[in-house]
CHARMM-style PDB file with segment names, atoms N, HN, CA, C and O in Angstrom:
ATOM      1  N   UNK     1       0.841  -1.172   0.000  1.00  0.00      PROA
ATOM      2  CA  UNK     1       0.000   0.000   0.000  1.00  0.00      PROA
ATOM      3  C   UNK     1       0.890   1.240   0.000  1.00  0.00      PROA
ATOM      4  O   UNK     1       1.861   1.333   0.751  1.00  0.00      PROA
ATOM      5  N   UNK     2       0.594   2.017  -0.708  1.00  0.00      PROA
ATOM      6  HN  UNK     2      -0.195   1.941  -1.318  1.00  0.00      PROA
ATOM      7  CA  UNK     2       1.606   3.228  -0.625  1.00  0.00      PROA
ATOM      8  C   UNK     2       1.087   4.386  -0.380  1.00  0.00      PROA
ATOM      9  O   UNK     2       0.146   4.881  -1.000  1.00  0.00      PROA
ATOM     10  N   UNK     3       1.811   4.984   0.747  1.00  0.00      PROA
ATOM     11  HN  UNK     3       2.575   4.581   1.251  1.00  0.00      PROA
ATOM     12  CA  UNK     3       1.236   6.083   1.767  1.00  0.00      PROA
ATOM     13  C   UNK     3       1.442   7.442   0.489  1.00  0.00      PROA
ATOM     14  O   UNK     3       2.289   7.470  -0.404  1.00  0.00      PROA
ATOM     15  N   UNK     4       0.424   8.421   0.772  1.00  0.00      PROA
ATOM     16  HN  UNK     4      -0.264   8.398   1.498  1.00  0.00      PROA
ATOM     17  CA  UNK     4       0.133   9.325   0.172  1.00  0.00      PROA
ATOM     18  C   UNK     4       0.318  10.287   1.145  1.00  0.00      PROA
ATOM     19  O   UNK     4       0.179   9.896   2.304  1.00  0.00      PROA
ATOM     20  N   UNK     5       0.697  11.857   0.901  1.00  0.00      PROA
ATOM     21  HN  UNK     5       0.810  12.175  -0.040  1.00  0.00      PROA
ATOM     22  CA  UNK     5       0.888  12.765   1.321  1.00  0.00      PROA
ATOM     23  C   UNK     5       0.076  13.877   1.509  1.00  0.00      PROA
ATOM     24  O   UNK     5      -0.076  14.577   0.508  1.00  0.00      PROA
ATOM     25  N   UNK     6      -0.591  14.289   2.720  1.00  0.00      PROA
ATOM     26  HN  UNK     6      -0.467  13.720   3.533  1.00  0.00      PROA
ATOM     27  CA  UNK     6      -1.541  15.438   3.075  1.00  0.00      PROA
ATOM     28  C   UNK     6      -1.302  16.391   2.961  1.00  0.00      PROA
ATOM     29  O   UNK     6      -0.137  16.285   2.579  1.00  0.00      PROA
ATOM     30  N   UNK     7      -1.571  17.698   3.002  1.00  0.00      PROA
ATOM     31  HN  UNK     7      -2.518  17.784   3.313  1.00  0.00      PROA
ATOM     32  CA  UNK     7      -1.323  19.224   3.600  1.00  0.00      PROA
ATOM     33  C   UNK     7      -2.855  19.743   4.299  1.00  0.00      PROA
ATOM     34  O   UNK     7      -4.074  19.763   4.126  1.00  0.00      PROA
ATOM     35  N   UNK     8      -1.851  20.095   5.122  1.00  0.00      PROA
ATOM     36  HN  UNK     8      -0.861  20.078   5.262  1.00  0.00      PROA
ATOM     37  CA  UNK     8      -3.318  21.299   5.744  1.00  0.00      PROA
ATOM     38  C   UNK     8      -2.814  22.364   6.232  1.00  0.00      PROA
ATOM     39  O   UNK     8      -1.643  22.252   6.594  1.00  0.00      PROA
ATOM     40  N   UNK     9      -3.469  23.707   6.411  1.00  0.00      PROA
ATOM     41  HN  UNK     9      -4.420  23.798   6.117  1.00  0.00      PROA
ATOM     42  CA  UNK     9      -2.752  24.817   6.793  1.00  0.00      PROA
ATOM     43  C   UNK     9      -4.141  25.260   7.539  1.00  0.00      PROA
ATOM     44  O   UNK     9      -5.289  25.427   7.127  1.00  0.00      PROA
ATOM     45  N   UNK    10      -3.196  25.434   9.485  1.00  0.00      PROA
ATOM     46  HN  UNK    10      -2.263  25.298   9.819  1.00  0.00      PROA
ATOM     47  CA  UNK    10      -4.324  25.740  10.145  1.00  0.00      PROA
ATOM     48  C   UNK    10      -3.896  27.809  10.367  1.00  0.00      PROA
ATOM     49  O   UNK    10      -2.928  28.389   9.877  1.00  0.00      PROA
ATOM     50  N   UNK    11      -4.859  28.345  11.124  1.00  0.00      PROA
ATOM     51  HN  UNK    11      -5.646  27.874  11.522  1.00  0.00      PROA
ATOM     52  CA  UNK    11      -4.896  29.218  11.369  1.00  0.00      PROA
ATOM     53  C   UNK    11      -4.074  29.091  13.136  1.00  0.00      PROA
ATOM     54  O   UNK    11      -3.949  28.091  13.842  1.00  0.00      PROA
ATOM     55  N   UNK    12      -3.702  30.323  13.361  1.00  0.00      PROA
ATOM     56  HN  UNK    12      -3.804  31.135  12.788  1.00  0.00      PROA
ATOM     57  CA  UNK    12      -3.556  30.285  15.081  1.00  0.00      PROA
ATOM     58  C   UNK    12      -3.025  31.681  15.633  1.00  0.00      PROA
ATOM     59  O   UNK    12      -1.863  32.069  15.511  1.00  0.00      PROA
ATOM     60  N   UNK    13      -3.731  32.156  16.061  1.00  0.00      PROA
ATOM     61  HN  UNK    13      -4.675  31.841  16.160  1.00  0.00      PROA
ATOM     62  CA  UNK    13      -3.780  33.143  16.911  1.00  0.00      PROA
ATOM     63  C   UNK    13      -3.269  33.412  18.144  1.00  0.00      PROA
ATOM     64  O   UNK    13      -3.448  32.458  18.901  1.00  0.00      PROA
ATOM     65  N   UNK    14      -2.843  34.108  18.525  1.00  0.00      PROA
ATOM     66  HN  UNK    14      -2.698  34.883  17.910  1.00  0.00      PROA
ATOM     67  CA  UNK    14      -1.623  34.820  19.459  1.00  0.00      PROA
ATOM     68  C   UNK    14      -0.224  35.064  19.470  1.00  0.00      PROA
ATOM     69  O   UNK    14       0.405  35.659  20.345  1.00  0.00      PROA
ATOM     70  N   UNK    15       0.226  34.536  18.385  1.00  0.00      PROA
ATOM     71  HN  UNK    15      -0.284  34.053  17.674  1.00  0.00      PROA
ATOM     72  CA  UNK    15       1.907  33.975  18.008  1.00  0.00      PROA
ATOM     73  C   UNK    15       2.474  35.884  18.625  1.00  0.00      PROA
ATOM     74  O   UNK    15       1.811  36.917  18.526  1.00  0.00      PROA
ATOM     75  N   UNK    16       3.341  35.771  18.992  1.00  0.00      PROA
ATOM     76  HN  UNK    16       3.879  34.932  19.073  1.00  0.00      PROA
ATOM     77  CA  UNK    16       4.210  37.341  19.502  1.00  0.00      PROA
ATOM     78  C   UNK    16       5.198  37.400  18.538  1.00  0.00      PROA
ATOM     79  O   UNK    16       5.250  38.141  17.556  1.00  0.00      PROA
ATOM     80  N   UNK    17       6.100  36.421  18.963  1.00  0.00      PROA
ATOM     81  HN  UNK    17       6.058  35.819  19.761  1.00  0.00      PROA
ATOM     82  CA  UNK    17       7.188  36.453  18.513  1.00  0.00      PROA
ATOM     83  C   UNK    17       7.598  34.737  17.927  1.00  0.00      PROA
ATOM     84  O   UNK    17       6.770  33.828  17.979  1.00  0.00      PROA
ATOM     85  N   UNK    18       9.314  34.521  17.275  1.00  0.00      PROA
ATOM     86  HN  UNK    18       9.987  35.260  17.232  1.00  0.00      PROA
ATOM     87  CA  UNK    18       9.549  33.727  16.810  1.00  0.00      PROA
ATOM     88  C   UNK    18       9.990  32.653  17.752  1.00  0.00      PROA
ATOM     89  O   UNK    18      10.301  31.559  17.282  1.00  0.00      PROA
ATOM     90  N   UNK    19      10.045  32.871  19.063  1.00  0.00      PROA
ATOM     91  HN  UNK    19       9.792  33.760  19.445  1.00  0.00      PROA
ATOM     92  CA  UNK    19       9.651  31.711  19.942  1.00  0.00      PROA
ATOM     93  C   UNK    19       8.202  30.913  20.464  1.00  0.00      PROA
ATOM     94  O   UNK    19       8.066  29.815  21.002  1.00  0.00      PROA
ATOM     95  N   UNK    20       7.227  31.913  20.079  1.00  0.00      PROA
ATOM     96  HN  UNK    20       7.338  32.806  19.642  1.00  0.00      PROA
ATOM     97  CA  UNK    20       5.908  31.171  19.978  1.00  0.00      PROA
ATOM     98  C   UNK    20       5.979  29.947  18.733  1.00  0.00      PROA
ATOM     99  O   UNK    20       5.694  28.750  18.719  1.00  0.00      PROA
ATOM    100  N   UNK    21       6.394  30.699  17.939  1.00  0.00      PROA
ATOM    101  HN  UNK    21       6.625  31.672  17.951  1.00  0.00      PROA
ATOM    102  CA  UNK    21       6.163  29.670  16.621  1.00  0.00      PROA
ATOM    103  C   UNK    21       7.261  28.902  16.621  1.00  0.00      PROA
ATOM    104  O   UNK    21       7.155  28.078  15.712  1.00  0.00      PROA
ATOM    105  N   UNK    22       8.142  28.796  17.140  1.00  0.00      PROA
ATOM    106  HN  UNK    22       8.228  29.465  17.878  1.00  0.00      PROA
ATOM    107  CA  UNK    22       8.927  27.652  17.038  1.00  0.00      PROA
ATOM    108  C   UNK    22       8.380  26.535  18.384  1.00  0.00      PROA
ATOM    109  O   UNK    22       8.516  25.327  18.187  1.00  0.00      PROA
ATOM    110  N   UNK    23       7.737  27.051  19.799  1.00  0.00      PROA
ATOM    111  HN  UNK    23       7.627  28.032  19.959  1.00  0.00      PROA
ATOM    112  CA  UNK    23       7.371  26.071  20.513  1.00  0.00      PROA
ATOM    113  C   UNK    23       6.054  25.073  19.928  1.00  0.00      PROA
ATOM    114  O   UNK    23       5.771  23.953  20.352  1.00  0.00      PROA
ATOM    115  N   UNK    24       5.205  25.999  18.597  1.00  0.00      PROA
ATOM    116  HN  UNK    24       5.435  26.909  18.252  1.00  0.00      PROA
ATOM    117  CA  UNK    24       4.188  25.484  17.855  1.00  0.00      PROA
ATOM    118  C   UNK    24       5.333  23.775  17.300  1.00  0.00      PROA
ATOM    119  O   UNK    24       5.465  22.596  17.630  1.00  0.00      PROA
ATOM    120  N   UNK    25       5.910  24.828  16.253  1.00  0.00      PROA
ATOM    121  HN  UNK    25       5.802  25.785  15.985  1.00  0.00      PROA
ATOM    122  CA  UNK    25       6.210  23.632  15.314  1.00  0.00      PROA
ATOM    123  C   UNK    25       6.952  22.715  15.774  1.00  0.00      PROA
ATOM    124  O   UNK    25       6.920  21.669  15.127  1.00  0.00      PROA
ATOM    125  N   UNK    26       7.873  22.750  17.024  1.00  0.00      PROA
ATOM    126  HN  UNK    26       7.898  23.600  17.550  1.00  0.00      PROA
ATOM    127  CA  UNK    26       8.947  21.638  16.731  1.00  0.00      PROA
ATOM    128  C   UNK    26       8.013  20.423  17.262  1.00  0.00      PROA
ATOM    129  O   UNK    26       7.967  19.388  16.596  1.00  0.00      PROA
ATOM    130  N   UNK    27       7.270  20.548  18.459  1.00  0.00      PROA
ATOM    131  HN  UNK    27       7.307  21.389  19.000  1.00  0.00      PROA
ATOM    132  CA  UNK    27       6.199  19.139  19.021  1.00  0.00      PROA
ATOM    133  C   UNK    27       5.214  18.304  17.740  1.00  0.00      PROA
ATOM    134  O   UNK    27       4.700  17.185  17.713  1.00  0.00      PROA
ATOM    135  N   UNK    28       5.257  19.695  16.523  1.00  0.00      PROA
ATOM    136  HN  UNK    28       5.674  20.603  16.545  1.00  0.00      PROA
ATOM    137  CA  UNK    28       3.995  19.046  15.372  1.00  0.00      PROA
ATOM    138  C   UNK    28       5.354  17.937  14.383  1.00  0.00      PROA
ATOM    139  O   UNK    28       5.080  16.865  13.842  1.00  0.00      PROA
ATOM    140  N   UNK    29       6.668  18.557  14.393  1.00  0.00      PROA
ATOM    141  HN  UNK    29       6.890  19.427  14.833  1.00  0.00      PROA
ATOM    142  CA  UNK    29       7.165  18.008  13.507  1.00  0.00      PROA
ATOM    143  C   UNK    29       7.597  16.320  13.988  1.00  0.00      PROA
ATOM    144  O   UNK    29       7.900  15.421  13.203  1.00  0.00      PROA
ATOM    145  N   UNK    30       7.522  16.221  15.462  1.00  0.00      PROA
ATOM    146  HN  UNK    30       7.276  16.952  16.100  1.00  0.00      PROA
ATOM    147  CA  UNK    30       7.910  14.965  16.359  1.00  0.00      PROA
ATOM    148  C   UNK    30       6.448  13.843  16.220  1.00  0.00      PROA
ATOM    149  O   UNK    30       6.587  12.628  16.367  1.00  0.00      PROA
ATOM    150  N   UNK    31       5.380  14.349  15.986  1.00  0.00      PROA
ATOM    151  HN  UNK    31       5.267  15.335  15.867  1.00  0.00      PROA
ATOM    152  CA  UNK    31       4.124  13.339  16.020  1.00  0.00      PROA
ATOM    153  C   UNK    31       4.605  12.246  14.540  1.00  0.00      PROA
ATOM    154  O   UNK    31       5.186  12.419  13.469  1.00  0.00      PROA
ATOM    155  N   UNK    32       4.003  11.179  15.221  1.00  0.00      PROA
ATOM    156  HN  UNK    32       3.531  11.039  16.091  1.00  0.00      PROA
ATOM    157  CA  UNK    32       3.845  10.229  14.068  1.00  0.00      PROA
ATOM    158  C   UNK    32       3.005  10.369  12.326  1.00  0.00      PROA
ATOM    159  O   UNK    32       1.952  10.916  11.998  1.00  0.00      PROA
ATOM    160  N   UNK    33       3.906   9.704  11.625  1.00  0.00      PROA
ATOM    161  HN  UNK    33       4.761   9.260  11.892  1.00  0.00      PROA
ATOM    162  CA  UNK    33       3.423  10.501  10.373  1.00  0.00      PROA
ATOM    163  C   UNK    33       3.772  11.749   9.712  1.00  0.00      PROA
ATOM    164  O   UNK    33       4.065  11.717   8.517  1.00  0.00      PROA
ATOM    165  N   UNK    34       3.772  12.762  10.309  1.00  0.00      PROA
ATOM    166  HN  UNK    34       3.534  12.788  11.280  1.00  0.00      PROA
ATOM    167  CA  UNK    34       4.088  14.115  10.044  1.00  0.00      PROA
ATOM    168  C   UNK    34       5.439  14.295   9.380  1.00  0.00      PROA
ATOM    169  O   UNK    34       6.530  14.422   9.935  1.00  0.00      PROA
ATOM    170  N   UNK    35       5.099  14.279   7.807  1.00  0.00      PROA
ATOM    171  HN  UNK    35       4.212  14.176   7.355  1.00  0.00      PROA
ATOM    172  CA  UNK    35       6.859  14.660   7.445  1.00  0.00      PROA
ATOM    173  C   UNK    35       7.318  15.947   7.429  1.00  0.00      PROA
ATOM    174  O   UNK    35       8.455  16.027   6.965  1.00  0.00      PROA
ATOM    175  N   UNK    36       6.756  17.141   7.826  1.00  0.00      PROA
ATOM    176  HN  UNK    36       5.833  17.076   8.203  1.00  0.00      PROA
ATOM    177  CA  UNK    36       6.903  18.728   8.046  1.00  0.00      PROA
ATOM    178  C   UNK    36       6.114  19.523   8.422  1.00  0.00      PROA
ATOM    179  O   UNK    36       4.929  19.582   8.096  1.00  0.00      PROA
ATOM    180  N   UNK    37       6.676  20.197   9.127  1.00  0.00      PROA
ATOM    181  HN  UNK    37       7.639  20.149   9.392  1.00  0.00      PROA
ATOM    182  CA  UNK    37       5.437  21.336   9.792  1.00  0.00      PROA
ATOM    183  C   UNK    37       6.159  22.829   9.940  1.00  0.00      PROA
ATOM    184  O   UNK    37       6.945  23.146  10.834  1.00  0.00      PROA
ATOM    185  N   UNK    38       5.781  23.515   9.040  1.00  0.00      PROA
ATOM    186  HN  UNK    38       5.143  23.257   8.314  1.00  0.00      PROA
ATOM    187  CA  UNK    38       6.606  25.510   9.035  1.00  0.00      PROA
ATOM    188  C   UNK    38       5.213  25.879   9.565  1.00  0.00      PROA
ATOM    189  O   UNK    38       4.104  25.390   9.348  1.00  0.00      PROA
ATOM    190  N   UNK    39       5.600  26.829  10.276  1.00  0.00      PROA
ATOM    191  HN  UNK    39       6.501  27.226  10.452  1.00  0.00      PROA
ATOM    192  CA  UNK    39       4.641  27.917  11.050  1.00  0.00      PROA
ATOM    193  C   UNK    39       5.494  29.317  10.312  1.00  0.00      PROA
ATOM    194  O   UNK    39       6.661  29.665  10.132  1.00  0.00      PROA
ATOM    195  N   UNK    40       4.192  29.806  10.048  1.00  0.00      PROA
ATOM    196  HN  UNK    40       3.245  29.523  10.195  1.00  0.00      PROA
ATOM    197  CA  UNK    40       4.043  31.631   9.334  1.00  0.00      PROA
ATOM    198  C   UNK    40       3.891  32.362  10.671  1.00  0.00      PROA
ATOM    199  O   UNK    40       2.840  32.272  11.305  1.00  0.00      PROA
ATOM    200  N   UNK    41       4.797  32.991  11.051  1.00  0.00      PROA
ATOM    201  HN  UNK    41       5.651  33.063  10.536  1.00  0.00      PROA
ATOM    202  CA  UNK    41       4.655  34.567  12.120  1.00  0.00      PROA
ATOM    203  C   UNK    41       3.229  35.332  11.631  1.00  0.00      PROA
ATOM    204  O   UNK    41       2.113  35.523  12.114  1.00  0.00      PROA
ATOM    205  N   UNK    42       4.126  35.735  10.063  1.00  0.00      PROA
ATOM    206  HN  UNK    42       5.033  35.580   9.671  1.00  0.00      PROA
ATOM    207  CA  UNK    42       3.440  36.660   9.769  1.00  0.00      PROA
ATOM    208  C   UNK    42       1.979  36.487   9.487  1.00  0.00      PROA
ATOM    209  O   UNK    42       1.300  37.511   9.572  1.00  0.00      PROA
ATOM    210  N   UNK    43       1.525  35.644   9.245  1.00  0.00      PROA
ATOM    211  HN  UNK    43       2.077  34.813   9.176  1.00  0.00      PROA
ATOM    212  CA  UNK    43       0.328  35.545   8.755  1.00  0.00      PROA
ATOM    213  C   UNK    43      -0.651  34.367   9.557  1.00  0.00      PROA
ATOM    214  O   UNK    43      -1.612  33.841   8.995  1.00  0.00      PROA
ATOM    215  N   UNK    44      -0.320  34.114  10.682  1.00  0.00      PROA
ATOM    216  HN  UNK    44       0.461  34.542  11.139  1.00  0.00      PROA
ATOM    217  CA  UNK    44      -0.498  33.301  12.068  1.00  0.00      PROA
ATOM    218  C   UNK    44      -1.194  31.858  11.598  1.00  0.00      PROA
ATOM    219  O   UNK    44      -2.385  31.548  11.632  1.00  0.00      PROA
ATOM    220  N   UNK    45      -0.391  31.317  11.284  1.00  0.00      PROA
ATOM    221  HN  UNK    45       0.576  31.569  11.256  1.00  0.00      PROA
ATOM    222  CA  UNK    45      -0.551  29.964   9.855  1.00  0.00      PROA
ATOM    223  C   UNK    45       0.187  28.433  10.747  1.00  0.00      PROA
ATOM    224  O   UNK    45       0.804  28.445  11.813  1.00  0.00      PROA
ATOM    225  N   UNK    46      -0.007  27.736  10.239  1.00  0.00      PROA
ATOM    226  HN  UNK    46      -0.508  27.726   9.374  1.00  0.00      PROA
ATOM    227  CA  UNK    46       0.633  26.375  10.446  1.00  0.00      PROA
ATOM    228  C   UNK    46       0.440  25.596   8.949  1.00  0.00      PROA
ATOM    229  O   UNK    46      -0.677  25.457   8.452  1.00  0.00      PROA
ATOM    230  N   UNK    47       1.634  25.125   8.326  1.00  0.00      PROA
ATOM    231  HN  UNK    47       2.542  25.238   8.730  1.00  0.00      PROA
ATOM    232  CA  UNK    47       1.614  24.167   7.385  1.00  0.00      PROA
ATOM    233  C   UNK    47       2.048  22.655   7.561  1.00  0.00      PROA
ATOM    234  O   UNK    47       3.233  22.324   7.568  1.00  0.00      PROA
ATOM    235  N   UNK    48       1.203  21.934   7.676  1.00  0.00      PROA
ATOM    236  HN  UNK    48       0.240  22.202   7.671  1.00  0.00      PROA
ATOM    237  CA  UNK    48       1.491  20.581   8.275  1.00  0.00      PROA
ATOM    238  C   UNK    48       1.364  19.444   7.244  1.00  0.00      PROA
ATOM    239  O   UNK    48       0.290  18.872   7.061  1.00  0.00      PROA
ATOM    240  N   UNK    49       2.481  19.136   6.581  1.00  0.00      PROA
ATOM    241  HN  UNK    49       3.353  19.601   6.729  1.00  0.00      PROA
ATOM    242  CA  UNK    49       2.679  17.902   5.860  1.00  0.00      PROA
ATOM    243  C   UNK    49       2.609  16.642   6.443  1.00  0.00      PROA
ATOM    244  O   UNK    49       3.458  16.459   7.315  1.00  0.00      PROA
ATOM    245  N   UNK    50       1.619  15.436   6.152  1.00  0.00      PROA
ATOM    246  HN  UNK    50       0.930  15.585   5.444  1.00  0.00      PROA
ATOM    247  CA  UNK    50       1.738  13.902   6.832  1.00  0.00      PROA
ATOM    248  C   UNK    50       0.790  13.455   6.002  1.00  0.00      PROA
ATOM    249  O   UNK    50      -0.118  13.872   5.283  1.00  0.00      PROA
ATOM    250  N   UNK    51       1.573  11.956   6.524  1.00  0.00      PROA
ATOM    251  HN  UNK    51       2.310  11.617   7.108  1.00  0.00      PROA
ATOM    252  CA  UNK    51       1.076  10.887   5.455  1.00  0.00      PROA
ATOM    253  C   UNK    51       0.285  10.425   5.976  1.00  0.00      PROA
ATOM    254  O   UNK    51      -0.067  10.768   7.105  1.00  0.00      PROA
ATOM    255  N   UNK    52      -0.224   9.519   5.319  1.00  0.00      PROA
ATOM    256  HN  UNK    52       0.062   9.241   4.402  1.00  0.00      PROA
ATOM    257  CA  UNK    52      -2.677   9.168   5.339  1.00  0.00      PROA
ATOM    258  C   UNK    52      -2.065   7.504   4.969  1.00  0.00      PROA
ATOM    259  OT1 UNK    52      -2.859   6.577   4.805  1.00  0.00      PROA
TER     260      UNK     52
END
């Protein structure tokens, strides 16, 4: 069976600074499945790549 690749891009609100968004992404990039996860400052975003 061959795993296929998701995206989703959530919204998130409160980010300050570039230590908010890095305490976001590094726990999303450690979950199972998940081959990437960038968080946007600017535009208070999460992009989360994983496989289905």
């Amino acid at each position: 069976m061959t795993e296929s690749l998701k995206n989703v891009e959530l919204m998130i609100a409160g980010m300050t600074c570039a230590m908010c968004a890095r305490t976001i992404e590094r726990p999303l990039k450690d979950l199972d499945g998940t081959t990437d996860a960038e968080v946007n400052l600017g535009n208070e975003t999460v992009r989360i790549i994983y496989s289905s």
